[in-house]
Backbone as CSV, one residue per row, in Angstrom:
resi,resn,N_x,N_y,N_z,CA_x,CA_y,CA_z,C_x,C_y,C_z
1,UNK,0.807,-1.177,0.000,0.000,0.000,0.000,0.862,1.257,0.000
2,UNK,1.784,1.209,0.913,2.796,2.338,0.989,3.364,2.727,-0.616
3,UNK,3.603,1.851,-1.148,4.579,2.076,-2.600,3.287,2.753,-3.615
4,UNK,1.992,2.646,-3.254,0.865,3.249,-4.366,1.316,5.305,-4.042
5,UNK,1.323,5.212,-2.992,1.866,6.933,-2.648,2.502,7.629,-3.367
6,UNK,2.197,8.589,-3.584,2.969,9.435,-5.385,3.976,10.385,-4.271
7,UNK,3.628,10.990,-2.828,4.249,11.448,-1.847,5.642,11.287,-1.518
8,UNK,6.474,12.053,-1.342,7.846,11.041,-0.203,6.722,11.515,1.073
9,UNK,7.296,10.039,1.709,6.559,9.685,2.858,7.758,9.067,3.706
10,UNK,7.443,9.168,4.765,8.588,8.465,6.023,7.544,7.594,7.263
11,UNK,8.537,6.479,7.296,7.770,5.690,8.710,8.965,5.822,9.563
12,UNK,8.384,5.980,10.680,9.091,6.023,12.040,8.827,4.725,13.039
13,UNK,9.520,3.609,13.081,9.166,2.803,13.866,10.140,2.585,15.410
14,UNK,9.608,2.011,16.479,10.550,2.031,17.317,10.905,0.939,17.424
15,UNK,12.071,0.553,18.258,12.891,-0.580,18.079,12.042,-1.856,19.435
16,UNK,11.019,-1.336,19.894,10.653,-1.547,21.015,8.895,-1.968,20.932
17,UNK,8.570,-2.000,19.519,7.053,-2.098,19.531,6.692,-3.733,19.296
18,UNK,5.911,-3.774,20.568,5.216,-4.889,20.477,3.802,-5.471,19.861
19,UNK,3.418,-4.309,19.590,1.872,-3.821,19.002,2.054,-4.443,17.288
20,UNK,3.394,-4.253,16.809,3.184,-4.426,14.946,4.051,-5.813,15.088
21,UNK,4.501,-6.881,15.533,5.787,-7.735,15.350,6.496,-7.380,13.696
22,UNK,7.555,-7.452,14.082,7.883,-7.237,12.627,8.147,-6.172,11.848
23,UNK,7.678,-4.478,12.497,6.803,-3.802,11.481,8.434,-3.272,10.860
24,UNK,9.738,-3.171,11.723,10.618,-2.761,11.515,11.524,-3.658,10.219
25,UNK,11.179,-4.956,9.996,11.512,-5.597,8.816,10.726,-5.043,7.647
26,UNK,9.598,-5.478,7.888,8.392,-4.791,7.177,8.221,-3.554,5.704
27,UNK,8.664,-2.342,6.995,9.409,-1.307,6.334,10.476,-1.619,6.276
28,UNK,11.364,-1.766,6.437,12.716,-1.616,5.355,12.468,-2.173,4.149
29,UNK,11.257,-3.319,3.624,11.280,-3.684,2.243,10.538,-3.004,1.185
30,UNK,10.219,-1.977,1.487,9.705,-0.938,1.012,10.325,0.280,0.831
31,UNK,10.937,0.741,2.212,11.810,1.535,2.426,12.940,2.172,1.314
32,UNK,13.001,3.177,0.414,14.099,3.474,-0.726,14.906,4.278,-0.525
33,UNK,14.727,5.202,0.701,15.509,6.251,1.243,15.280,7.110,0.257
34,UNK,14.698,7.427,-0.890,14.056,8.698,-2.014,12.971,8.990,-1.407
35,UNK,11.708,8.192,-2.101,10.515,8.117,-2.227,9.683,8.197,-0.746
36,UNK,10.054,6.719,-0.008,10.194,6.010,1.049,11.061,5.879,1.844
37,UNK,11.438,6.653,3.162,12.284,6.646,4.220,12.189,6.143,5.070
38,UNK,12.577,5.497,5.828,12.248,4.721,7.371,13.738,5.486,8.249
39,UNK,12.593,5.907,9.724,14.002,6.134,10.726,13.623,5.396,11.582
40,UNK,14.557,4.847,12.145,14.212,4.027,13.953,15.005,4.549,15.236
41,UNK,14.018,4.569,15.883,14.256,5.312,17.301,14.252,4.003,18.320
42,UNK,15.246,4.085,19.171,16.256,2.982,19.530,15.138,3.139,20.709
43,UNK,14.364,2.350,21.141,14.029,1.853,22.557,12.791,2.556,23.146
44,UNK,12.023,2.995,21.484,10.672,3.322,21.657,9.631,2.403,21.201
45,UNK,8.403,2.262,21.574,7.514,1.086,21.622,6.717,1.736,20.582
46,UNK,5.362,1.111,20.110,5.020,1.607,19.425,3.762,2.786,19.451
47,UNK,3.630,3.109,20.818,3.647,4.980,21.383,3.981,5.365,21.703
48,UNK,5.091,6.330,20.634,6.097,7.493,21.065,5.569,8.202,22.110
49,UNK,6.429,7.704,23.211,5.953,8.902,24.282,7.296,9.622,25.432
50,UNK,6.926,10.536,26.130,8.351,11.224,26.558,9.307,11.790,25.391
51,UNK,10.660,11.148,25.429,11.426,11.761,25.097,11.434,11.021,23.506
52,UNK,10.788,9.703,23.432,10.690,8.824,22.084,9.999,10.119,21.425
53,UNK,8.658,10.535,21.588,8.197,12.062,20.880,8.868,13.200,20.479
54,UNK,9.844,13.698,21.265,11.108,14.525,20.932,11.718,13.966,19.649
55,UNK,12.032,12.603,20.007,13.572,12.351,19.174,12.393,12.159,17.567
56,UNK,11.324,11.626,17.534,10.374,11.520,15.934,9.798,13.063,16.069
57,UNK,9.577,14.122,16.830,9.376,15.019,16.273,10.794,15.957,15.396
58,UNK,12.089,15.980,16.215,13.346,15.706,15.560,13.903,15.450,13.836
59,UNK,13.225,14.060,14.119,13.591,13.648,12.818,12.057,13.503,11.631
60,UNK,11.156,14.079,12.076,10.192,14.596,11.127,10.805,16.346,10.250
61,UNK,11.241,16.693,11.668,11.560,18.219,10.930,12.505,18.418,10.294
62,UNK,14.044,17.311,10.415,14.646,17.079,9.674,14.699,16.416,8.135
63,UNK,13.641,15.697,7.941,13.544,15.039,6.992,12.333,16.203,6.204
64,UNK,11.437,16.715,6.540,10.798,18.056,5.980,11.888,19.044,5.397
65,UNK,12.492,19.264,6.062,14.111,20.174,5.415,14.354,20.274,4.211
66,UNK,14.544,18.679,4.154,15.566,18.234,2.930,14.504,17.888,1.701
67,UNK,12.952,18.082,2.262,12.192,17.837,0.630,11.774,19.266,0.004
């Protein structure tokens, strides 16, 4: 579904989510680093919360930058 997106689009998954199994393999096979970006945030579950929210609001505004 992700690859139908005419968008660059980014997933943010954490290294810590128990909610998707998998979702971090998942995306990367999709993942092109153009089109499709994936970042992972080391030891967040899969609701960014505290400082996991910082570090994906972070790297949302970074990756907005550069399109």
């Amino acid at each position: 579904m992700l690859t139908r997106i005419k968008q660059p689009s980014i997933i943010i998954v954490g290294t810590e989510d128990d909610v998707v199994p998998g979702l971090q393999e998942k995306a990367a096979t999709v993942a092109d680093g153009k089109k499709i970006t994936l970042k992972i945030i080391d030891g967040a579950g899969h609701f960014l919360r505290d400082l996991h929210l910082e570090d994906a609001v972070d790297i949302v505004v970074d990756w907005l930058e550069t399109k």
